[in-house]
Backbone as CSV, one residue per row, in Angstrom:
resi,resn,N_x,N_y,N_z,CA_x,CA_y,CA_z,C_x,C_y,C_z
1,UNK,3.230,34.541,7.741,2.331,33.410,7.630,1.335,33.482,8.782
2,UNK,0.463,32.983,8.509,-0.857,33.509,9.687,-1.116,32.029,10.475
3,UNK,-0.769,32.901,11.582,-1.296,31.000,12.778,-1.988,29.862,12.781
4,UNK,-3.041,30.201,11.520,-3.680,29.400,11.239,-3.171,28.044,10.076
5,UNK,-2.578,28.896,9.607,-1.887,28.619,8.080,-0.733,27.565,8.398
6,UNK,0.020,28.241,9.745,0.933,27.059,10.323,1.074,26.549,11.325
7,UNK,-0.164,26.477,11.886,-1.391,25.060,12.738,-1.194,24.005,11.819
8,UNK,-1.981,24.267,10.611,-2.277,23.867,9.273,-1.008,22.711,8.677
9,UNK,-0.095,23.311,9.211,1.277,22.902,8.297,1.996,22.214,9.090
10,UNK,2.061,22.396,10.240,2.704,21.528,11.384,1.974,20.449,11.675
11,UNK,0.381,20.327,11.917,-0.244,19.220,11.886,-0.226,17.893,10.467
12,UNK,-0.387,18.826,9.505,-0.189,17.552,8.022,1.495,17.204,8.747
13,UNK,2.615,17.959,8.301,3.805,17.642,8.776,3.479,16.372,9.820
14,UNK,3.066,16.707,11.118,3.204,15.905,12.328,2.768,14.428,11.703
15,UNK,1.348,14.603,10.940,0.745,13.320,10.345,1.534,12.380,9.383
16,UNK,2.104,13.004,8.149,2.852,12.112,6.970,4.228,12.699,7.021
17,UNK,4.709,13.259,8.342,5.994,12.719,8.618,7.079,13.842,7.788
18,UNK,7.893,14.004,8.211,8.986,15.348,7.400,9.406,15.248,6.542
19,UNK,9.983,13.631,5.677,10.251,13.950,4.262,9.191,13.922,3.136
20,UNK,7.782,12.959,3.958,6.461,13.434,2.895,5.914,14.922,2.970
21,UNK,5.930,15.387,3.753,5.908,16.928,3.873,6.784,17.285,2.862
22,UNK,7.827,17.170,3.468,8.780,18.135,2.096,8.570,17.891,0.576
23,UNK,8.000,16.451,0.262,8.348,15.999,-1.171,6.813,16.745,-1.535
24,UNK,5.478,16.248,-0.798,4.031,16.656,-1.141,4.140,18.134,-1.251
25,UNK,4.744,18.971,-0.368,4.721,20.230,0.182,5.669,21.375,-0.630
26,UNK,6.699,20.968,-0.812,7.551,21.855,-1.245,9.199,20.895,-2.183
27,UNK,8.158,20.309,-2.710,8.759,19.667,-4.656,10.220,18.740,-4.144
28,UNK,10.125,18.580,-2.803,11.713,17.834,-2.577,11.625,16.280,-3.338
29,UNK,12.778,15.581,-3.465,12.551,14.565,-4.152,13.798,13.355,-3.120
30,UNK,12.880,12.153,-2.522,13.588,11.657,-1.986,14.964,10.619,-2.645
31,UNK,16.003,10.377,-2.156,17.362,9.969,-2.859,16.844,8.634,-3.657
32,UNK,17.300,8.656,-4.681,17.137,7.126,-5.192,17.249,5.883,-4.838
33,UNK,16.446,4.739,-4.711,16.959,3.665,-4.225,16.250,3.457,-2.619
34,UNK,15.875,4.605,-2.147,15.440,4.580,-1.277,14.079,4.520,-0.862
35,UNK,13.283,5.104,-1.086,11.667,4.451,-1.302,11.556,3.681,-1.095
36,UNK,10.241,3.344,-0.332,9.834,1.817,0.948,8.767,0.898,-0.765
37,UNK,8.523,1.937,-2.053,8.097,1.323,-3.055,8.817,1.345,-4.105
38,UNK,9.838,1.504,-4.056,10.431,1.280,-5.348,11.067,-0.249,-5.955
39,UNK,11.125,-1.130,-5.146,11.224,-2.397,-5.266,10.376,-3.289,-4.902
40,UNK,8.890,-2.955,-4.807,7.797,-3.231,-4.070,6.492,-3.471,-4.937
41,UNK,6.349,-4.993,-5.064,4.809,-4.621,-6.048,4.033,-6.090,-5.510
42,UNK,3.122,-5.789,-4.604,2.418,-6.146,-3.874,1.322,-5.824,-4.934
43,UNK,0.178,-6.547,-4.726,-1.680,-6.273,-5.466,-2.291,-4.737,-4.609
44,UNK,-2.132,-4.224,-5.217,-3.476,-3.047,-4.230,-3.299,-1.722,-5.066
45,UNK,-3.542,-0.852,-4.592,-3.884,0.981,-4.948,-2.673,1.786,-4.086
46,UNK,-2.395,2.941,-5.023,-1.886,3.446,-4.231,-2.015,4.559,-4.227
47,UNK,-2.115,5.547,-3.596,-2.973,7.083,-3.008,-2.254,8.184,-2.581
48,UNK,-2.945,9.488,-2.378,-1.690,10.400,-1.948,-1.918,10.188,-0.308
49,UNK,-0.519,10.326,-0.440,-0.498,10.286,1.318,-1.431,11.265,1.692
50,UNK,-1.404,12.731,1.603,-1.820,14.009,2.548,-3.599,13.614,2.304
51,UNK,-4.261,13.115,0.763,-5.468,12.990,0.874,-6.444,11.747,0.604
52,UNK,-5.093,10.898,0.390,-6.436,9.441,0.130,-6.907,9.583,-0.897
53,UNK,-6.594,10.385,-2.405,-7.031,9.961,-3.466,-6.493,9.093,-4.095
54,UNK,-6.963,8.365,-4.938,-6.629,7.462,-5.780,-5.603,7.626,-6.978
55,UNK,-4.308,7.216,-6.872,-3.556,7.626,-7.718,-3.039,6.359,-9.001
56,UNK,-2.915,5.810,-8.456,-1.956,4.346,-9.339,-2.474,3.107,-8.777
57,UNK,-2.406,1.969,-10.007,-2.809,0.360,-9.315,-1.083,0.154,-9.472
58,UNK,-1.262,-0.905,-8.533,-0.198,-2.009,-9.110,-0.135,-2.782,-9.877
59,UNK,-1.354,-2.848,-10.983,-1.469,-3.168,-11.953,-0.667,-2.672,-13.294
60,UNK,-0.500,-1.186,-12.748,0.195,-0.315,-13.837,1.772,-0.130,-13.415
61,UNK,2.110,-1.008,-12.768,3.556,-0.140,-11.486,4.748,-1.357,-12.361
62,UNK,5.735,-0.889,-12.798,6.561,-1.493,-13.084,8.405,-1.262,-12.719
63,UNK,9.021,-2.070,-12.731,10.765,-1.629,-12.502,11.184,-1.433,-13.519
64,UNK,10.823,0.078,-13.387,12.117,0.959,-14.197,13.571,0.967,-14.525
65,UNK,14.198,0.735,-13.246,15.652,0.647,-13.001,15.899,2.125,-12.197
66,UNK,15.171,3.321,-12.430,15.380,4.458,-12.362,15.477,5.090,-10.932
67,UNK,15.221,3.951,-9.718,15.070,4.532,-8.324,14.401,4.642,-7.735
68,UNK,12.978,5.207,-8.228,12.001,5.427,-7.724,10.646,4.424,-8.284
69,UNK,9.686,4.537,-7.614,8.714,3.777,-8.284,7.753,4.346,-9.410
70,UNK,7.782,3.459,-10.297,7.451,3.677,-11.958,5.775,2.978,-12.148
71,UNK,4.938,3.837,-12.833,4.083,3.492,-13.536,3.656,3.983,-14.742
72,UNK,2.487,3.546,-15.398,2.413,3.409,-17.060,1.503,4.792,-17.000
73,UNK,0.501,4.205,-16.605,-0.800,5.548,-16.597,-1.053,5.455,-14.428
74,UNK,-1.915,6.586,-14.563,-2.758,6.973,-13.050,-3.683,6.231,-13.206
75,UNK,-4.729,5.661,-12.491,-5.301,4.729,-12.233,-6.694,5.741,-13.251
76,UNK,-6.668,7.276,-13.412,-7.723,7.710,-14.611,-7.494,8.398,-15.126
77,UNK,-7.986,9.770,-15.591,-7.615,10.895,-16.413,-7.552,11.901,-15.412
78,UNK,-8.632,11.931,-14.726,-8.620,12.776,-13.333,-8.248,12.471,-12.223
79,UNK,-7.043,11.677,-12.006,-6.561,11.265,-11.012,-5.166,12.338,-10.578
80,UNK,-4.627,12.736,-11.629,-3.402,13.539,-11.277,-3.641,14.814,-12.486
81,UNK,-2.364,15.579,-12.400,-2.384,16.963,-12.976,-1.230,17.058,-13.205
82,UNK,-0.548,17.686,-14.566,0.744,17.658,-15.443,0.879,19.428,-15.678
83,UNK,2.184,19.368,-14.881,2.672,20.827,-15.232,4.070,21.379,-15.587
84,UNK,4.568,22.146,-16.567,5.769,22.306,-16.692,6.611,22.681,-15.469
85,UNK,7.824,21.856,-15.473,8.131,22.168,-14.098,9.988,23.050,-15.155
86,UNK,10.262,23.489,-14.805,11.728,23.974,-15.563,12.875,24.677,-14.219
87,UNK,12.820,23.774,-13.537,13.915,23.891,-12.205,15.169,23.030,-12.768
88,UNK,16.111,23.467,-11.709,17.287,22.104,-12.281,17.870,22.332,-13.297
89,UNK,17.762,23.391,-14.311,18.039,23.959,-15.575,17.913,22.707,-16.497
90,UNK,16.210,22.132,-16.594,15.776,21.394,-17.213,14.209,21.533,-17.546
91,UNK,13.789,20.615,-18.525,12.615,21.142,-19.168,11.722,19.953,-18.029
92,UNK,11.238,19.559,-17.477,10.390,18.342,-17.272,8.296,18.254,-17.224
93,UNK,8.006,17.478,-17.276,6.803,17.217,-16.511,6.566,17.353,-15.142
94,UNK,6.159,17.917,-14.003,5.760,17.229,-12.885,4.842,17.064,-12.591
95,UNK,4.537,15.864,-12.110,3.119,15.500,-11.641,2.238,15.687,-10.241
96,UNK,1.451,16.363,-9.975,0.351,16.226,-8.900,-0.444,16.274,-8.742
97,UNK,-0.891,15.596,-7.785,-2.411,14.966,-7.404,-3.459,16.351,-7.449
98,UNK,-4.497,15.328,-7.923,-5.455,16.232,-8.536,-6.757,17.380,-7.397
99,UNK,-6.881,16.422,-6.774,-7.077,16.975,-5.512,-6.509,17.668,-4.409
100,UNK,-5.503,17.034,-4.096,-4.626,18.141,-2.562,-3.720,18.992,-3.501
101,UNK,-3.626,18.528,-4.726,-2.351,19.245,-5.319,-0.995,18.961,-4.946
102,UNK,-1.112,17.699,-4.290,0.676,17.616,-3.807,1.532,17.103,-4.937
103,UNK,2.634,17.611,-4.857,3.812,17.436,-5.999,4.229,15.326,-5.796
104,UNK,3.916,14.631,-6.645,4.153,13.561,-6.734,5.798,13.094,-7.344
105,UNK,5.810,13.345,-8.630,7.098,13.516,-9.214,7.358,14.290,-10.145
106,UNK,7.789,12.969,-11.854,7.507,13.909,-12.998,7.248,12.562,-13.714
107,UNK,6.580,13.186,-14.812,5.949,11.966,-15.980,6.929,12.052,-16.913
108,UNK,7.861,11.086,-17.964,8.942,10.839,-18.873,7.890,10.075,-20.119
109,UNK,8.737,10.254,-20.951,8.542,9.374,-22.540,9.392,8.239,-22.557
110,UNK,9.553,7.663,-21.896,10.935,6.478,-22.371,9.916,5.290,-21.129
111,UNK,8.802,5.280,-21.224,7.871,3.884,-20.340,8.229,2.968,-21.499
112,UNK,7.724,1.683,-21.165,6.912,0.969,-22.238,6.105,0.935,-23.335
113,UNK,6.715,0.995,-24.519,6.215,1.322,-25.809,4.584,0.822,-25.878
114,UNK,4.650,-0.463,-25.433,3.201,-1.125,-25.697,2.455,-0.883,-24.974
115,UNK,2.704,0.058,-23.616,1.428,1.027,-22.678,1.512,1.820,-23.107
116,UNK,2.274,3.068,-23.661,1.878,4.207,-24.410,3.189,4.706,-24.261
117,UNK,4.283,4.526,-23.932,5.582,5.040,-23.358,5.902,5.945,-22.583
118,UNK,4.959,6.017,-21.367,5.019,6.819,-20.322,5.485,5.999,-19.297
119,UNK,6.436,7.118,-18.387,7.131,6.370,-17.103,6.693,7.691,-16.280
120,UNK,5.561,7.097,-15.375,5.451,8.239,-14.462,6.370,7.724,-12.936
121,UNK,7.042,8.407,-12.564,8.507,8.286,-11.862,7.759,8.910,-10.572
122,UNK,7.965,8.490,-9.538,6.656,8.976,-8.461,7.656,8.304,-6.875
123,UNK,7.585,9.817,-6.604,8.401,9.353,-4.793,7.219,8.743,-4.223
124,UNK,8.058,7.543,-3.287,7.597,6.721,-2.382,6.837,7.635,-1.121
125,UNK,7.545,8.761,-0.931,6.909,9.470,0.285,5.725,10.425,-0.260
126,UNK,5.396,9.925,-1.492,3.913,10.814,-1.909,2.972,10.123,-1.675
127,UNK,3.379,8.670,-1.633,2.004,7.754,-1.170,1.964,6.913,-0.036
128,UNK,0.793,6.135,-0.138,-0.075,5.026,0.471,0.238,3.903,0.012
129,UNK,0.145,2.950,0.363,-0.069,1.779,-0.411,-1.381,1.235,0.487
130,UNK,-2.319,0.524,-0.245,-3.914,0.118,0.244,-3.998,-1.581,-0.549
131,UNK,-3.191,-2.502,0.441,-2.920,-4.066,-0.493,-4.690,-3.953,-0.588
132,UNK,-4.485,-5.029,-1.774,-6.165,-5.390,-2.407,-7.183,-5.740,-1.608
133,UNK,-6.486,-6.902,-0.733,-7.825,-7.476,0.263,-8.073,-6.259,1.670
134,UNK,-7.736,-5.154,1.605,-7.726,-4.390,2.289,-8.745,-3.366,1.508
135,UNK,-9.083,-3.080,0.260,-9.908,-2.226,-0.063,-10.952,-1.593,0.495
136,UNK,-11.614,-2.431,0.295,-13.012,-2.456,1.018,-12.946,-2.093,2.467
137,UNK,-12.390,-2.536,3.103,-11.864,-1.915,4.703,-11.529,-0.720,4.388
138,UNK,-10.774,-0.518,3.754,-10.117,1.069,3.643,-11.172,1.987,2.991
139,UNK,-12.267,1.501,2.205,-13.186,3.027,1.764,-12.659,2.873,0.250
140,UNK,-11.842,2.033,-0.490,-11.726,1.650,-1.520,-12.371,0.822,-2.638
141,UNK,-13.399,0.239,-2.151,-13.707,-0.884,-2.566,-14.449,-0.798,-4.125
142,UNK,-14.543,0.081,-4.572,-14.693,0.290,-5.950,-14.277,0.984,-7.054
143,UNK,-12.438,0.559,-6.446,-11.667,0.200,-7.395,-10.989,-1.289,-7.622
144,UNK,-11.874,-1.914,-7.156,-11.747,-3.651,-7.044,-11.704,-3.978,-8.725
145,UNK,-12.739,-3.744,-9.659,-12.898,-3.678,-10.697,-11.588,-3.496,-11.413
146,UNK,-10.729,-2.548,-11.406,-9.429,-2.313,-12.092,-8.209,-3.359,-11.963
147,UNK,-8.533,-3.983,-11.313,-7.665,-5.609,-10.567,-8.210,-6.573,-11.627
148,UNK,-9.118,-6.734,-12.301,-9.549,-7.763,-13.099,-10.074,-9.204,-12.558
């Protein structure tokens, strides 16, 4: 690995911390139940940790039961990226951000019939949370609109 490469890797690390590293970085998935969002639904956006894109409202965020924190859709079409993941000696979705490319979770069929029946299942240590009246401070402020 070239010095630069893990400058690179020790600094993000140093910034979002060793288990968002591992989960963004290299597909780890934090224990269930544990996530600072999985029982958590406050008004605002929530983003990838490593780049500040825009991933999910709390508009779309619901309790699953499943552990982790659950939403219906990504806050657009180009907000995240769906790839066969077949680790685990299983078939799944996993999801990541469309920009840094960090591994978020995996997307399921068993959501809410009347949003489209998607449960995108998403570790707590992949994101941000940005409460609403904070938008605009944060460089957000026009996704105010998606709040209604």
């Amino acid at each position: 690995m070239s010095e630069s490469r893990k400058k690179k890797e020790e600094t993000l690390r140093s910034r979002i911390g060793d288990l968002a590293y591992e989960v963004t970085q290299n597909k780890a998935t934090e224990r269930a139940y544990t996530g600072q969002y999985d029982r958590f639904f406050e008004k605002g956006l929530y983003v990838d940790i490593v780049s500040g894109e825009a991933l999910f409202t709390s508009m779309d965020k619901y309790d699953s039961g499943c552990g982790w924190p659950a939403f219906t859709k990504p806050v657009n079409d180009q907000a995240v990226r769906e790839k066969t993941d077949l680790s685990h000696f299983m078939i799944r979705t996993e999801v990541r951000s469309a920009e840094a490319d960090s591994h978020l979770g995996h997307v399921f069929h068993d959501g809410p019939k009347e949003t489209g029946g998607l449960r995108y299942c998403i570790n707590s240590a992949a994101l941000r949370f940005i409460p609403f009246e904070d938008l605009e401070k944060e460089g957000y402020g026009s996704y105010k609109d998606l709040f209604g």
